[in-house]
Kinemage of the C-alpha trace (Angstrom):
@kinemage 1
@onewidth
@group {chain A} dominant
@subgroup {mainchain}
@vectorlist {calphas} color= white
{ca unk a 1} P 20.875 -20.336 -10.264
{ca unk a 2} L 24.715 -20.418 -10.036
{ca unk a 3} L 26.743 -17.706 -11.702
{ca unk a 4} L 30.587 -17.596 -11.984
{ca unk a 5} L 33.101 -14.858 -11.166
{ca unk a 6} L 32.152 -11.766 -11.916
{ca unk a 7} L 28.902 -12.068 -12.932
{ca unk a 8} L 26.166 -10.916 -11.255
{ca unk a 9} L 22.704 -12.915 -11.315
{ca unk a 10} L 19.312 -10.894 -11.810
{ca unk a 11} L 16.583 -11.438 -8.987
{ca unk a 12} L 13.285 -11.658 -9.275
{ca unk a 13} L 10.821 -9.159 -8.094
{ca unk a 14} L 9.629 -12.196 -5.908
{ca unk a 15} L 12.568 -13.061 -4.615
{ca unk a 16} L 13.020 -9.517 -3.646
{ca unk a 17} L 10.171 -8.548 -1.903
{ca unk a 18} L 9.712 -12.088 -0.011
{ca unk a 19} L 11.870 -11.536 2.447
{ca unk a 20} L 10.774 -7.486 2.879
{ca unk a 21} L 7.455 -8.521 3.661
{ca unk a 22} L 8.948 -11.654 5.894
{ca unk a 23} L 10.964 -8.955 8.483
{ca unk a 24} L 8.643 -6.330 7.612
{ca unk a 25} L 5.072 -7.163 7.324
{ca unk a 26} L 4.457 -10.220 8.917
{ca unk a 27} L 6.071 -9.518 12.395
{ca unk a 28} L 3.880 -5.800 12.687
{ca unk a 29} L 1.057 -8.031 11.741
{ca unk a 30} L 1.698 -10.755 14.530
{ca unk a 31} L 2.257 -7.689 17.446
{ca unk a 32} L -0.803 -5.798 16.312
{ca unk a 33} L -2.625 -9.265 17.048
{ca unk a 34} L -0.362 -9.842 20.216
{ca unk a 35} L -1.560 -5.886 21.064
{ca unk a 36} L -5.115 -6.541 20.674
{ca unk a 37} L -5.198 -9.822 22.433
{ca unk a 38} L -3.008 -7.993 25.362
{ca unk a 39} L -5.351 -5.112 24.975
{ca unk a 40} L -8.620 -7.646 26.554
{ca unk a 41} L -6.790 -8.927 28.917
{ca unk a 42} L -7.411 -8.516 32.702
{ca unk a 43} L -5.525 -9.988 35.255
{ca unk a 44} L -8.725 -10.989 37.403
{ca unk a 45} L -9.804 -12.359 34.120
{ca unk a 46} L -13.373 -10.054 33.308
{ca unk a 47} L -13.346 -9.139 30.139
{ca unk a 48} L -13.256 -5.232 29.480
């Protein structure tokens, strides 16, 4: 949606939040599961 000078447009509570959880949310979620697949890693390979 477009607006002209001066006016302000209203967001929606989607468009909002969206990109919160995007650089919020999604990247903890992504290192917790690089953290736990670290986590059972051994270098000679045995699992712990």
């Amino acid at each position: 949606m477009s607006s002209t000078a001066g006016e302000a447009v209203a967001q929606s509570g989607t468009a909002l939040s969206a990109p919160l959880a995007g650089f919020t949310a999604v990247p903890a979620a992504l290192m917790a599961i690089a953290l736990y697949c670290r986590r059972r890693y051994t270098p000679d390979g045995a699992a712990s």
